[in-house]
C-alpha positions as CSV (number, residue, x, y, z in Angstrom):
1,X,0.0,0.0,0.0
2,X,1.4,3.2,-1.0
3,X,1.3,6.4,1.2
4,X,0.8,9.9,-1.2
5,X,1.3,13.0,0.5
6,X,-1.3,15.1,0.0
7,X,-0.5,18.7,-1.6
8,X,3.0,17.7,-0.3
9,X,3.1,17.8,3.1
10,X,0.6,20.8,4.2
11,X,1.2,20.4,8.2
12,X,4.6,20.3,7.9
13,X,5.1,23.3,5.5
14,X,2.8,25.1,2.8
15,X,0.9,23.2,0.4
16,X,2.0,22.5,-2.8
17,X,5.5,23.9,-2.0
18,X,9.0,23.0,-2.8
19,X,9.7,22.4,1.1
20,X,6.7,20.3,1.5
21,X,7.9,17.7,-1.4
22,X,11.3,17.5,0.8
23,X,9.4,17.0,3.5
24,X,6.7,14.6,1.9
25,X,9.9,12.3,1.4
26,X,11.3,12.5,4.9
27,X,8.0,11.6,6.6
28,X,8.3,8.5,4.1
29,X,5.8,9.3,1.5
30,X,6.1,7.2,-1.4
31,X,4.4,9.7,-4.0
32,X,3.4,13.2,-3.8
33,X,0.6,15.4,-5.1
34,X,0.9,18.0,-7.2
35,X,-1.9,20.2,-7.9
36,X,-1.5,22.0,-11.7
37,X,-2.9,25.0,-13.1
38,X,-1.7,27.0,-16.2
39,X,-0.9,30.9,-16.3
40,X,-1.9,32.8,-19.1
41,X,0.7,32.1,-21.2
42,X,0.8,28.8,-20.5
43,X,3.3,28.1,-17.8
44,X,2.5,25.5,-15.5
45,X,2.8,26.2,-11.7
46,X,1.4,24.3,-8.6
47,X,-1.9,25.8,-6.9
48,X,-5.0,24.2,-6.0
49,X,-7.3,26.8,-6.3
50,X,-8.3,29.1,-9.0
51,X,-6.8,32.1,-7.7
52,X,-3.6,32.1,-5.2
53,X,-5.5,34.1,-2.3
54,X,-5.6,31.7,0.1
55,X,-2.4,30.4,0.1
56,X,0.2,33.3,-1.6
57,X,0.8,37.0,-0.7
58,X,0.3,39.8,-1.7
59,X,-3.7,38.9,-2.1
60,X,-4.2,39.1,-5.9
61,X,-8.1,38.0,-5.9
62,X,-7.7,37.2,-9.8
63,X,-7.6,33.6,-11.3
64,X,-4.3,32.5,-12.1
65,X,-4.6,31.7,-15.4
66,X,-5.5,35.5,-16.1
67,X,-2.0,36.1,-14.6
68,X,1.6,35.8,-16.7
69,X,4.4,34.0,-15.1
70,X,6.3,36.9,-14.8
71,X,3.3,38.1,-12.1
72,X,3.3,34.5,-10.7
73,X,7.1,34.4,-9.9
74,X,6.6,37.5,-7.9
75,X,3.6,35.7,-5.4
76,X,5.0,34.5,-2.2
77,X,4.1,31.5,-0.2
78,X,4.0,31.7,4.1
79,X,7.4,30.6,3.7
80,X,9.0,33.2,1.8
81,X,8.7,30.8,-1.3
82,X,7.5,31.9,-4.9
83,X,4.7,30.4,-6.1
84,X,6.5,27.0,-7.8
85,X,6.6,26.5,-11.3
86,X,5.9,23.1,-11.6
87,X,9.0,22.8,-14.0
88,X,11.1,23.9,-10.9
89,X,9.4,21.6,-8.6
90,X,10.2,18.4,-10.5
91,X,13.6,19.5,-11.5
92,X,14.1,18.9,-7.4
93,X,12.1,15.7,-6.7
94,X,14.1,13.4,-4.1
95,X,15.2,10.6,-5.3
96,X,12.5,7.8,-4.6
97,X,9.7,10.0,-4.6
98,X,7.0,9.7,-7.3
99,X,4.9,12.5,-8.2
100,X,0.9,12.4,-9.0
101,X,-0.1,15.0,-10.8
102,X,-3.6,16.5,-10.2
103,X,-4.5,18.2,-12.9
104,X,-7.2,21.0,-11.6
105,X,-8.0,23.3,-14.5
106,X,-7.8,20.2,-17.4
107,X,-5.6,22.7,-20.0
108,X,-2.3,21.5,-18.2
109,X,-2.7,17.9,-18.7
110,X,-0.8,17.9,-21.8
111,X,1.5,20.8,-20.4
112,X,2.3,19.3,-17.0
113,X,3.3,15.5,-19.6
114,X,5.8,17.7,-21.7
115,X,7.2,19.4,-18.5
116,X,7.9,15.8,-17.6
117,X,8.8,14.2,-20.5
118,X,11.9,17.4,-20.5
119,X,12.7,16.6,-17.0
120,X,13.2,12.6,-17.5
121,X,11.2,12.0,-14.7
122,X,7.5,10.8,-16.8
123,X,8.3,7.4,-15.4
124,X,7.7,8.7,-12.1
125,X,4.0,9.9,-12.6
126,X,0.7,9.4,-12.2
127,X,-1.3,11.6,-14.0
128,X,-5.2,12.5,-12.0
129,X,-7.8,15.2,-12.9
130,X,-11.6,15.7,-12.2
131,X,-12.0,16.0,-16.3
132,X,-12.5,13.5,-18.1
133,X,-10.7,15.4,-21.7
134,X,-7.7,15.3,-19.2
135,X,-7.7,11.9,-18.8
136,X,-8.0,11.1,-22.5
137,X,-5.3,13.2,-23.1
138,X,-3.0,11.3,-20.9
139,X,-4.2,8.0,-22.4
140,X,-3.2,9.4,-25.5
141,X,0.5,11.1,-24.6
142,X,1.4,9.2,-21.5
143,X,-0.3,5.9,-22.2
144,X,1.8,3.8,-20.0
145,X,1.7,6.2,-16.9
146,X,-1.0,5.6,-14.5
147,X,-4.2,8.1,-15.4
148,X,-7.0,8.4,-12.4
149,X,-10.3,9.8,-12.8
150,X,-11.1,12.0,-10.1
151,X,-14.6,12.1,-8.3
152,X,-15.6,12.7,-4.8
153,X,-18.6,10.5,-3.9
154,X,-20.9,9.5,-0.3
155,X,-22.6,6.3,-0.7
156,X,-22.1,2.9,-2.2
157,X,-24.2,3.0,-4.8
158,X,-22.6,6.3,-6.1
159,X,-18.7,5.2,-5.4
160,X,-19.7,1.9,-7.8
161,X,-21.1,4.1,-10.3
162,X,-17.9,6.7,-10.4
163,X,-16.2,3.5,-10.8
164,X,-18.0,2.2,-13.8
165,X,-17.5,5.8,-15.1
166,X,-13.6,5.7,-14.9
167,X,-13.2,2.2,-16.3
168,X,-15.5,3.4,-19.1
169,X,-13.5,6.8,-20.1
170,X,-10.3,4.9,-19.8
171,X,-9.0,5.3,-16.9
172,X,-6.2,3.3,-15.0
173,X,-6.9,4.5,-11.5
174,X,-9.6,6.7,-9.1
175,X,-9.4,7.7,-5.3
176,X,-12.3,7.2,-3.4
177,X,-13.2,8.8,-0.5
178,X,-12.4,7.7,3.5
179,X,-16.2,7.7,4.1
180,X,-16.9,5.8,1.1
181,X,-14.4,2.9,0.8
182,X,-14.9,-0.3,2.0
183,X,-13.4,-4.2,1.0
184,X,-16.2,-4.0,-1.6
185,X,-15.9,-0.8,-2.9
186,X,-12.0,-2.1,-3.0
187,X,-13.0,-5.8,-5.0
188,X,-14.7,-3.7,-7.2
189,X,-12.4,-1.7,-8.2
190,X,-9.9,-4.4,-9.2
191,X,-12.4,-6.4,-11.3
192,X,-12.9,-3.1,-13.1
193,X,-9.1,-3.5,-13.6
194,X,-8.6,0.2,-11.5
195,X,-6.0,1.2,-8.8
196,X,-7.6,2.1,-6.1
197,X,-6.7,5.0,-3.3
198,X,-8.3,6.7,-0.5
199,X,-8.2,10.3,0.4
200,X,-8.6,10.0,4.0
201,X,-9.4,13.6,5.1
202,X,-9.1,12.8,9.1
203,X,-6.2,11.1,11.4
204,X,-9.1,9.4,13.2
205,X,-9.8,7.9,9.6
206,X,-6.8,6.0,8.7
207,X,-7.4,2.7,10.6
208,X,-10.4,2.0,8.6
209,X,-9.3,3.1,5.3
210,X,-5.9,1.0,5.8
211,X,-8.5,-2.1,7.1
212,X,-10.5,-1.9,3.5
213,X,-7.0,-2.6,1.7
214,X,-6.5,0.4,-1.1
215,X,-4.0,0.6,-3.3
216,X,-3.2,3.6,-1.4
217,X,-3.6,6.4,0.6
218,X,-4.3,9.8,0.0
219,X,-3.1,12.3,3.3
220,X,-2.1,15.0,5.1
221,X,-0.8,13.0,7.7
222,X,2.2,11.1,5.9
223,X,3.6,9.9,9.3
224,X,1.1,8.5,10.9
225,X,0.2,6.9,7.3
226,X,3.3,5.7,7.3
227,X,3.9,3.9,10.8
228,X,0.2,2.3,10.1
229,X,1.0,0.5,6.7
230,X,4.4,-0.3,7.6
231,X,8.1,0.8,6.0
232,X,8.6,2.0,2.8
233,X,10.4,-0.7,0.4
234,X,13.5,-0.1,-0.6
């Protein structure tokens, strides 16, 4: 079972930042997440939301991808880092650290694969998104690298049908949520021929998750992730 830092490591240093992927890989994660979005003219740098408010100073309320790079680069993070280029970010990726790549605005699928492809490090990806064109495109320009269809869902009968949906559009992969995984949502997703994770969204969570046998997990809290499914192979 694989442990994936969620937005790196976001109690341990901001989210999506260059100190959180160094610390995502001394807490033990075996992958970190990467969430994309492309500036206007078409660089691809790591935020979750649409615009960097929340997370980056000075407050610019506008959507990133109205923004250049040039007025990217100049955004700060609560650690006096700029706003990472995602082509900076993988240029630095410890050595046995993968990277899943969640692609939030769709336009930077095919972006974020040639950013990899330049670094040498495509190998070590797995390519996600909420939209389905972005997971066609990574079937079609990364087909050997592990693409995930990305849907949030409460129920059983819901969590079966997202499943159906991702095998469907071609997808190698989803991640389910803690509330909704279970050893049957689990067999289901390997008959469907998916990898499976859970984002577990609570420390109280992980027990359960880690009973229901994922692929992986999905978390803030690497550590504790870590200690529960045992060491990280060498």
């Amino acid at each position: 079972m694989r442990v994936v830092a969620h937005r790196t490591c976001p109690l341990e240093a901001p989210e999506n930042s260059v100190e959180g992927i160094v610390g995502a890989s001394a807490l033990g994660a075996d992958a970190v997440e990467l969430d994309t979005r492309l500036t206007r003219d078409g660089e691809v740098v790591l935020l979750h939301d649409h615009w960097p408010l929340r997370v980056a100073r000075p407050h610019l309320p506008i959507p990133v991808s109205w923004l250049p790079a040039r007025a990217t680069d100049r955004l700060r993070l609560r650690n006096g880092e700029p706003l990472p280029r995602f082509a900076a970010a993988i240029d630095g990726l410890p050595d046995g650290l993968d990277v899943a790549v969640d692609v939030k605005d769709g336009r930077s699928m095919a972006a974020a694969i040639a950013v990899l492809t330049a670094s040498g490090k495509l190998d070590r990806a797995m390519l996600w998104s909420r939209q389905a064109p972005a997971v066609a495109t990574a079937a079609e320009r990364a087909p050997a690298n592990e693409r995930a269809l990305l849907r949030n869902t409460v129920g059983p009968e819901k969590t079966l049908a997202y499943l159906r949906d991702a095998a469907s559009l071609g997808a190698t992969a989803v991640s389910v949520m803690d509330v909704s995984v279970s050893a049957e949502v689990v067999r289901a997703a390997h008959d469907l021929g998916l990898t499976i994770y859970a984002w577990v969204r609570t420390a109280e969570a992980h027990g359960a998750v880690i009973d229901a046998g994922p692929d992986g997990v999905v978390t803030d809290w690497v550590a504790q992730a870590r200690r529960l499914v045992g060491a990280r192979p060498l």
